[in-house]
C-alpha positions in Angstrom: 96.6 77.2 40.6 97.6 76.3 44.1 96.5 78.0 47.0 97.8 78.9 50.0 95.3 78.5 53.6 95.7 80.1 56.6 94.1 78.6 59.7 93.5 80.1 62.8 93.8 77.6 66.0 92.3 78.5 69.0 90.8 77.8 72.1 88.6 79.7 74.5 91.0 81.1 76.4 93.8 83.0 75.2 95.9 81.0 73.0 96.2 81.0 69.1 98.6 79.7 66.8 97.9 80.8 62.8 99.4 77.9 60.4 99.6 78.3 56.8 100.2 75.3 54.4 99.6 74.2 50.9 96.1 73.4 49.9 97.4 69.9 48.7 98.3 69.0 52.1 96.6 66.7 53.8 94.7 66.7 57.4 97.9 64.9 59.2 99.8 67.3 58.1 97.5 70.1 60.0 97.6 67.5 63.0 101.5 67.4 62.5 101.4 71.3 62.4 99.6 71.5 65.5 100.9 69.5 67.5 104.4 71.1 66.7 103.4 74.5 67.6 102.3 73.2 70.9 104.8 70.7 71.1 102.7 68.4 71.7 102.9 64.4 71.3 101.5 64.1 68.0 101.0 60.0 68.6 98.2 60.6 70.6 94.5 60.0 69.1 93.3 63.3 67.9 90.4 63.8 65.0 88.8 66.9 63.3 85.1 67.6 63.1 83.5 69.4 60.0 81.5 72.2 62.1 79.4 74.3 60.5 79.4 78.3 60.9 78.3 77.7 65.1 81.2 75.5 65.7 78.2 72.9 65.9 79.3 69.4 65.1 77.2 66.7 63.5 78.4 63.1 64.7 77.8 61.2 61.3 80.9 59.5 60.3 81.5 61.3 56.9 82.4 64.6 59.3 85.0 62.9 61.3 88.6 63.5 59.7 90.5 60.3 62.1 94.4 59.8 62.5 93.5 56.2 62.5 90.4 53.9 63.1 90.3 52.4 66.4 86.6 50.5 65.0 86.6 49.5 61.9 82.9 48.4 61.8 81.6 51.5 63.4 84.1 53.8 62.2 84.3 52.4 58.3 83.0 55.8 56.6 85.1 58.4 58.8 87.9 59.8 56.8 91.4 59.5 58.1 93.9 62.3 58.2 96.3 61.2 55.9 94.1 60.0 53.0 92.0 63.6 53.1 93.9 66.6 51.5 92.8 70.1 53.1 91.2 70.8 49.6 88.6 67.7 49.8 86.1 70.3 49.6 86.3 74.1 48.4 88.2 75.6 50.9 86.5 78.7 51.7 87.4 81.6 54.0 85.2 80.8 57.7 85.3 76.9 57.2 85.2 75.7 60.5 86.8 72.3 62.4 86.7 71.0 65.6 89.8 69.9 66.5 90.1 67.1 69.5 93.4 67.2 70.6 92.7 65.0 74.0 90.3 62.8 73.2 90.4 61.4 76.9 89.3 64.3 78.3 87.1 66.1 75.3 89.1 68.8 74.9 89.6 70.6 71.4 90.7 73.7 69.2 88.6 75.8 67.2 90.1 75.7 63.5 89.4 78.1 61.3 90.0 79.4 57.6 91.1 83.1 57.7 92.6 83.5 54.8 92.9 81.5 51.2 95.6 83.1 48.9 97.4 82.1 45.6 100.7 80.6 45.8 103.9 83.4 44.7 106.8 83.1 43.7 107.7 84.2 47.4 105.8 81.0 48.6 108.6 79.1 46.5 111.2 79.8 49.2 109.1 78.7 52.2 108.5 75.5 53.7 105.4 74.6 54.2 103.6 73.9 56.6 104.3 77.4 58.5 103.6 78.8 62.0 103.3 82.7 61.3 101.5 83.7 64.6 101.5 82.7 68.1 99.9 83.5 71.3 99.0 82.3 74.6 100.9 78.9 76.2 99.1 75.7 74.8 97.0 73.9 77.2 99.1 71.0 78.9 97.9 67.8 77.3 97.1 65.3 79.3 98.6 62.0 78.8 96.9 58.2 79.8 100.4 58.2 82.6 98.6 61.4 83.9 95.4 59.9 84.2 96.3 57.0 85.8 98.4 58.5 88.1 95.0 61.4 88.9 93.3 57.9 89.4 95.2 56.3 91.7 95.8 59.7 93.7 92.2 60.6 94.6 90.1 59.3 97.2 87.2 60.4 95.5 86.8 57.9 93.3 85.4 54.3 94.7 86.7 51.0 94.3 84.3 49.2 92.2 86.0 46.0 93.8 84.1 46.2 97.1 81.3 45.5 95.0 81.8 42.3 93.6 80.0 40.8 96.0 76.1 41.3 95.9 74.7 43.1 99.6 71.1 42.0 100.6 68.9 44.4 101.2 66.8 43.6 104.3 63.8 45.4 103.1 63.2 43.6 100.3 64.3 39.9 101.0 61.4 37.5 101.1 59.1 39.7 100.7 55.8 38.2 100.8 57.1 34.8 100.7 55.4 33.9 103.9 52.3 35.7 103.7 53.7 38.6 106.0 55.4 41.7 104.2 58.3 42.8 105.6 56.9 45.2 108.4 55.0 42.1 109.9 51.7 42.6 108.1 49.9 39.8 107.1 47.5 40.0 103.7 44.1 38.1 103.3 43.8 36.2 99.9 40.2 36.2 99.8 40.0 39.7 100.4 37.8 41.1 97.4 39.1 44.1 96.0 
């Protein structure tokens, strides 16, 4: 029988949005939901973690849920979004995901099952997926325009071209070349230690 999910998306402040959809759907079409209720651009690179009841993440690729591969050497046995329906696994209420919404600048929702329900005859009327809760304004995502532009704007950060160029450093060149380090001392060779 098909089922019915309910994830809770959250972050540690004060925004949720709780998104039901079919168990059949797939990963993309969480992102898709997502991103909608935060209107969001949803062409940005974004990926799900499996976490496990501590929202602790294990990096092996088999927990990564991708939109696409950006590596496909290193990146070969991560799932991708659109391939994965939610029910990959028994969906159980607590399952946990890590949701990376900016990947630029490691930021991400807590996902979580809250409820699993049979589909009604009620569901039969309702397009999926659903936004049935909201709270909180989403975090403003941050877009690569943005950090370009936080880039160029601060004077904080250096300009690695200066460095091209390699600087002696005066206490170190020809050191002991002559016999004399580079404070004037002289050593003995036949010194015996």
């Amino acid at each position: 029988m098909q089922k019915i999910i309910k994830y809770k998306v959250s972050d540690d402040a004060e925004f949720v949005r709780e998104i039901e959809l079919k168990d059949d759907s797939s990963f993309k079409d969480l992102h898709t939901a997502i991103q909608k209720a935060c209107k969001y651009d949803p062409s940005l690179i974004t990926m799900f973690y499996i976490a496990d009841e501590n929202w602790e993440v294990d990096d092996e690729p088999e927990n990564e849920i991708l939109l696409e591969r950006m590596d496909e050497k290193t990146q070969q046995d991560c799932r991708l979004m659109e391939d994965t329906p939610l029910n990959f696994v028994k969906v159980e209420k607590g399952q946990k995901y890590l949701y990376m919404y900016d990947l630029l600048s490691e930021r991400c929702f807590f996902v979580e099952v809250v409820d699993v329900r049979n589909f009604t005859k009620k569901d039969e009327k309702t397009k999926f997926p659903k936004c049935t809760f909201a709270e909180g304004l989403p975090p403003q995502q941050i877009e690569m325009d943005d950090l370009e532009e936080e880039f160029e704007e601060n004077p904080n950060i250096e300009d690695f071209d200066e460095f091209d160029e390699e600087e002696e450093n005066p206490y170190y060149d020809n050191e002991f070349e002559d016999g004399y380090d580079e404070f004037g001392g002289g050593y003995n060779d036949d010194y015996n230690y």
